[in-house]
C-alpha positions as CSV (number, residue, x, y, z in Angstrom):
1,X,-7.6,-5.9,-100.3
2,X,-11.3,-5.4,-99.2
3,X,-13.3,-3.4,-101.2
4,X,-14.1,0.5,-100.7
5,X,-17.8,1.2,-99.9
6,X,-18.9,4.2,-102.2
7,X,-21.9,5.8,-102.2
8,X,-23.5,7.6,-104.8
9,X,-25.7,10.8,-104.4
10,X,-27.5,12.7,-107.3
11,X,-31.0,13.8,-107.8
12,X,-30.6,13.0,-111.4
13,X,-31.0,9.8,-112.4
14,X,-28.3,9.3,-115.5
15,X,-26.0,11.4,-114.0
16,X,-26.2,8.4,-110.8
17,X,-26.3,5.7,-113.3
18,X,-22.8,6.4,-115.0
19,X,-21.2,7.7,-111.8
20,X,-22.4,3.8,-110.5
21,X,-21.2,2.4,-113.6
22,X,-17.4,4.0,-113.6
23,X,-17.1,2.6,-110.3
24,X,-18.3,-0.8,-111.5
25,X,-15.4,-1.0,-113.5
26,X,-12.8,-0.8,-110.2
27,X,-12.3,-3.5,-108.3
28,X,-10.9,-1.2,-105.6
29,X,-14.6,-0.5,-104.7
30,X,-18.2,-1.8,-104.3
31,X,-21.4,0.0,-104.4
32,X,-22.5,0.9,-101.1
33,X,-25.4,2.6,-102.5
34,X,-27.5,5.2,-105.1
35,X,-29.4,7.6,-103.5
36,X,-31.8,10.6,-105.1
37,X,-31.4,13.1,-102.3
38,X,-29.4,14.3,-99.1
39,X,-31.9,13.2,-96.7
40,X,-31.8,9.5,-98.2
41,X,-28.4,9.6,-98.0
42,X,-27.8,10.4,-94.2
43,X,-30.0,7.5,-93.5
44,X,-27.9,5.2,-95.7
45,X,-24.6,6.6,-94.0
46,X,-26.3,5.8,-90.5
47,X,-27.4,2.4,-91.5
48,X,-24.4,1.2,-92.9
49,X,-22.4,2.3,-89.8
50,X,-24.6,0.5,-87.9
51,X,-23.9,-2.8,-89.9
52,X,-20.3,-1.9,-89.6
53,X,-19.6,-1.6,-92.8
54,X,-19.2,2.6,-93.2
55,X,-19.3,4.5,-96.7
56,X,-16.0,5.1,-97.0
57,X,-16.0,7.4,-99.9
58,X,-19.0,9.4,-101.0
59,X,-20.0,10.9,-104.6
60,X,-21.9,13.7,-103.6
61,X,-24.3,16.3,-105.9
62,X,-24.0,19.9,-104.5
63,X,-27.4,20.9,-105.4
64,X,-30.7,18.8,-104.4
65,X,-34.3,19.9,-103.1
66,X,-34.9,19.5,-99.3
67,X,-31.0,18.6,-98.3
68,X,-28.5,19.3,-100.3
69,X,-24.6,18.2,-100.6
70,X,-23.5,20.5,-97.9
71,X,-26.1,19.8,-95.7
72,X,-25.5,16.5,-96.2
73,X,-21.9,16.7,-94.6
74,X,-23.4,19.2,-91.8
75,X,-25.9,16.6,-90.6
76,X,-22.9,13.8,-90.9
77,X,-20.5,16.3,-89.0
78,X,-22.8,16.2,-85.8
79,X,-23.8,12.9,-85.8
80,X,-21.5,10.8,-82.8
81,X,-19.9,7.5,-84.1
82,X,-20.4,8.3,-87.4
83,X,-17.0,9.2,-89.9
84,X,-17.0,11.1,-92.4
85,X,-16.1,9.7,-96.0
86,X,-14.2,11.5,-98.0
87,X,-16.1,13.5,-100.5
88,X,-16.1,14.0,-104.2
89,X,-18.1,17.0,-104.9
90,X,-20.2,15.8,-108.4
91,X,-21.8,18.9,-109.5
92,X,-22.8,21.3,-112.7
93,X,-21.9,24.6,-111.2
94,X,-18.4,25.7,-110.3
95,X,-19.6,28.1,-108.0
96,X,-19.4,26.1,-104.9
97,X,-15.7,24.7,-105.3
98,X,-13.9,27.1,-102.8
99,X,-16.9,25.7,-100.5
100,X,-16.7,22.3,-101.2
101,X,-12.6,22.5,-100.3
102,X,-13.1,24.4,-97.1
103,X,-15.7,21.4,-96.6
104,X,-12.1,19.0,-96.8
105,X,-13.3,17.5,-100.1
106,X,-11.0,15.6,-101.8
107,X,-12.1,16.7,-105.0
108,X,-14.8,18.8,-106.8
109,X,-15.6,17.1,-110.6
110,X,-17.6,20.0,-113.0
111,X,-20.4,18.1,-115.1
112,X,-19.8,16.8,-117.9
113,X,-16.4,15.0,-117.0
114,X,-14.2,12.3,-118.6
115,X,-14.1,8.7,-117.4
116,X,-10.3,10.1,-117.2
117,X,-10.9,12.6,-115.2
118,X,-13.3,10.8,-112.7
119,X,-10.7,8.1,-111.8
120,X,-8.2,10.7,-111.4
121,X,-10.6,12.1,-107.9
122,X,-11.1,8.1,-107.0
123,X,-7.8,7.6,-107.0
124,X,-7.5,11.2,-104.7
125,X,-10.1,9.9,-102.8
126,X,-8.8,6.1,-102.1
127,X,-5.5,7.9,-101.3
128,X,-7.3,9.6,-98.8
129,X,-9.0,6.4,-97.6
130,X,-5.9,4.6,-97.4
131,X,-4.1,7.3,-95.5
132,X,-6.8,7.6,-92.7
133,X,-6.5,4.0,-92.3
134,X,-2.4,3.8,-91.8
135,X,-3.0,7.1,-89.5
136,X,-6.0,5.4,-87.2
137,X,-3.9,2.1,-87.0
138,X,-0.8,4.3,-85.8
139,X,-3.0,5.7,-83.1
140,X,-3.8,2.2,-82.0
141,X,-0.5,1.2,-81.9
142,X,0.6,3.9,-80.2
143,X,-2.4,3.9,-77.7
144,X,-1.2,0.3,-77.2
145,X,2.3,0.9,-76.5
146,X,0.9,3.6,-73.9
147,X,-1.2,1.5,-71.8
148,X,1.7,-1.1,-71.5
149,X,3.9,1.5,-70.5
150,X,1.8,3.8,-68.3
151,X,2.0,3.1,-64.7
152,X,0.1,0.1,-63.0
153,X,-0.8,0.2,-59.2
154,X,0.9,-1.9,-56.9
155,X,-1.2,-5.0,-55.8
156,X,-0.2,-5.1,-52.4
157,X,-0.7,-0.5,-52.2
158,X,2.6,-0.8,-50.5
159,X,3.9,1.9,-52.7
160,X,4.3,4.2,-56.3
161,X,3.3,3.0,-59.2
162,X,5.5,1.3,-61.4
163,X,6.0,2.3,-64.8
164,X,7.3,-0.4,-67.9
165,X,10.0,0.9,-70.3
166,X,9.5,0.3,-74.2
167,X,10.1,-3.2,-75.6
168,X,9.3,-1.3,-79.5
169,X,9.2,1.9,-80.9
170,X,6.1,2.2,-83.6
171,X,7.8,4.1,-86.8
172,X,5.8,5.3,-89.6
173,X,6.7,5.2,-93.3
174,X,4.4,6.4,-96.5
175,X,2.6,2.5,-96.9
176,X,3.4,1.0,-93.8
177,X,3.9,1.1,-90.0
178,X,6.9,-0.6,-88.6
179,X,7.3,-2.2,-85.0
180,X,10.7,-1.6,-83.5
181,X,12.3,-4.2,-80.7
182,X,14.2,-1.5,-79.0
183,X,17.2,-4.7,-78.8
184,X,17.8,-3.6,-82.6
185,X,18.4,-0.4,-81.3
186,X,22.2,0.6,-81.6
187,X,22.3,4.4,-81.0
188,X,20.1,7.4,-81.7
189,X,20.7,10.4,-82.7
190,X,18.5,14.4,-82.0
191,X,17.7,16.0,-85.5
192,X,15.4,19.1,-84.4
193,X,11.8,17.7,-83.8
194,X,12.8,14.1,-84.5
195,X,15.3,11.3,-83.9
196,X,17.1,9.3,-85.8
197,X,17.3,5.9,-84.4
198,X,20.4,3.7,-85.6
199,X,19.8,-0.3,-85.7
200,X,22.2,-2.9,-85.8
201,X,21.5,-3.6,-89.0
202,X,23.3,-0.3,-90.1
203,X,19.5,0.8,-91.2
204,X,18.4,4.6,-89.7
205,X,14.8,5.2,-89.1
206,X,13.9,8.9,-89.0
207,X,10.9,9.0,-85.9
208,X,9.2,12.3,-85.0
209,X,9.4,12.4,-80.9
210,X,11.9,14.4,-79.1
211,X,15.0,12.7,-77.3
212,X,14.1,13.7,-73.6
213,X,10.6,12.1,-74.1
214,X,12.1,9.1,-75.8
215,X,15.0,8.7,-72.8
216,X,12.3,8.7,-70.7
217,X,10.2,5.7,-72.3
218,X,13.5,3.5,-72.3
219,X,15.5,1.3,-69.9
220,X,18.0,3.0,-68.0
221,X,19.7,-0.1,-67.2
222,X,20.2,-0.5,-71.5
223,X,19.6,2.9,-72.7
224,X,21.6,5.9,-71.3
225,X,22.1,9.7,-72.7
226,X,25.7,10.4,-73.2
227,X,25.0,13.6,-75.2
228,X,22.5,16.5,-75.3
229,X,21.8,14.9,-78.6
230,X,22.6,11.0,-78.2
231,X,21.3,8.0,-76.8
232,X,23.2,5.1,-76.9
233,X,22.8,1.3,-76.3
234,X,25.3,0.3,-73.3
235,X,25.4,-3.4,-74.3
236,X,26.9,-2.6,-77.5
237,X,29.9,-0.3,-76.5
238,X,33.1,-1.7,-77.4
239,X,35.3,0.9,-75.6
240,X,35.4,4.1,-74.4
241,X,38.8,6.6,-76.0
242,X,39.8,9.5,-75.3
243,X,40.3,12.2,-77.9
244,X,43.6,15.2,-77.7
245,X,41.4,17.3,-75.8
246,X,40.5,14.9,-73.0
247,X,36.8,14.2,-74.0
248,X,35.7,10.6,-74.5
249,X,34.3,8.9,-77.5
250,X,32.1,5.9,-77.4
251,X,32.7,3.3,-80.0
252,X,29.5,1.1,-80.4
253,X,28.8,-1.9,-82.8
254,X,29.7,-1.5,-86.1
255,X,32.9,0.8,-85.2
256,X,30.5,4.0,-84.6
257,X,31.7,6.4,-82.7
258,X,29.8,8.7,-80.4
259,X,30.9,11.9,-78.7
260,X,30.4,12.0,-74.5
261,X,29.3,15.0,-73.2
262,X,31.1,16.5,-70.4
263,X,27.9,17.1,-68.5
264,X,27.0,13.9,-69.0
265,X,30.5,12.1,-68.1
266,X,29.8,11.7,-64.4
267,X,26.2,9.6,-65.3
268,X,28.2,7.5,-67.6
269,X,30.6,6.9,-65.0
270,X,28.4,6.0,-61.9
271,X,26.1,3.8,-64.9
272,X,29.5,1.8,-65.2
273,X,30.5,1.5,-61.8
274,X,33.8,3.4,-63.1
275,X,35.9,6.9,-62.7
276,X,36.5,8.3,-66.1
């Protein structure tokens, strides 16, 4: 794993030199930087996004002569292509803490602290790190999947734009984001504000996305909406039975069986070419 950039902010001079020296000891991070005021500080941010290579996470005194830690994060807030670290507040007064968290600091350490106690808000703050990283790459992917799927002009301007179903669902877990072939895709299932998408191999992925907006991203000639609160794959049903009271039940791969709803009986039927 690459290295975190940290920087380290602090008009005082020890209290620099042992936050710089804690962090020595991790191999989770590199030194970015020691700087002696706010000012010094921005330009060192700037700089280092410029080179690519942006702080990451920032060790940040509260109070310094000309700009101090909250300007610091005011002059980073305005500045465009810049993103802001995540912050532990390093400080001898407590009075700024309800500040520093309404400033979305990741935590606020009250000098003198343990070498316990710092690692605990590094470990916060590479959390923090880690989960910006798996949310930006999400966005990507999904950005991704978007522009493959939006519609593309015709050519020849003979007509409508086309529009490309799915080939992959992204799915999001805790460490990781998953890509999805859609041909894995057995069944799924409405739970409120997500779905619950059945794969053949008898796994269930929880996805936030409603089931209209999903239906709509998939291809009607695989995918087709048998119940308000079902989607099913139509290559993998085995039969179709009928229950005492009339109403058909879909058995799919893996013996699963899946409820038809009336109102949806007559687009199952002209999908399969078939009176029910």
């Amino acid at each position: 794993m690459t290295p975190v950039p940290v920087l380290v902010v602090d008009d005082e001079k020890p209290a620099r030199e042992r936050v710089r020296r804690l962090l020595l000891r991790d191999a989770r991070v590199v030194v970015a930087g020691v700087c002696s005021g706010g000012a010094e500080a921005v330009s060192a941010i700037i700089d280092a996004s410029s080179r690519h290579e942006p702080v990451q996470v920032l060790c940040l005194d509260v109070q310094m002569p000309e700009v101090d830690g909250f300007g610091v994060l005011g002059r980073l807030v305005d500045l465009a292509g810049v993103v802001m670290p995540a912050v532990i507040f390093v400080t001898a007064h407590d009075e700024f803490a309800v500040r520093a968290f309404e400033s979305q600091a990741v935590d606020y350490l009250l000098k003198p602290f343990s070498d316990e106690r710092f690692q605990a808000a590094l470990d916060r703050a590479l959390a923090s790190v880690r989960t910006r990283g798996a949310v930006a790459l999400l966005a990507e992917m999904q950005a991704l999947l978007e522009k493959t799927t939006t519609s593309t002009p015709r050519t020849d301007g003979s007509g409508p734009t086309t529009r490309q179903p799915l080939d992959r669902i992204v799915l999001k877990g805790a460490h990781r984001v998953r890509l999805l072939p859609v041909e894995q895709i057995v069944w799924i299932e409405a739970e409120g504000m997500y779905v619950n998408i059945h794969t053949r191999d008898g796994a269930a992925h929880l996805h936030r996305g409603l089931i209209g907006a999903l239906e709509e991203s998939l291809d009607p000639r695989r995918f087709i909406r048998i119940h308000r609160s079902a989607i099913i794959n139509i290559d993998l049903v085995r039969e179709l039975r009928q229950n005492a009271h009339g109403d058909y039940i879909a058995v799919l791969h893996g013996g699963i069986d899946v409820p038809v709803g009336r109102s949806f009986r007559a687009k199952l039927q002209t999908r399969l070419g078939q009176a029910l």
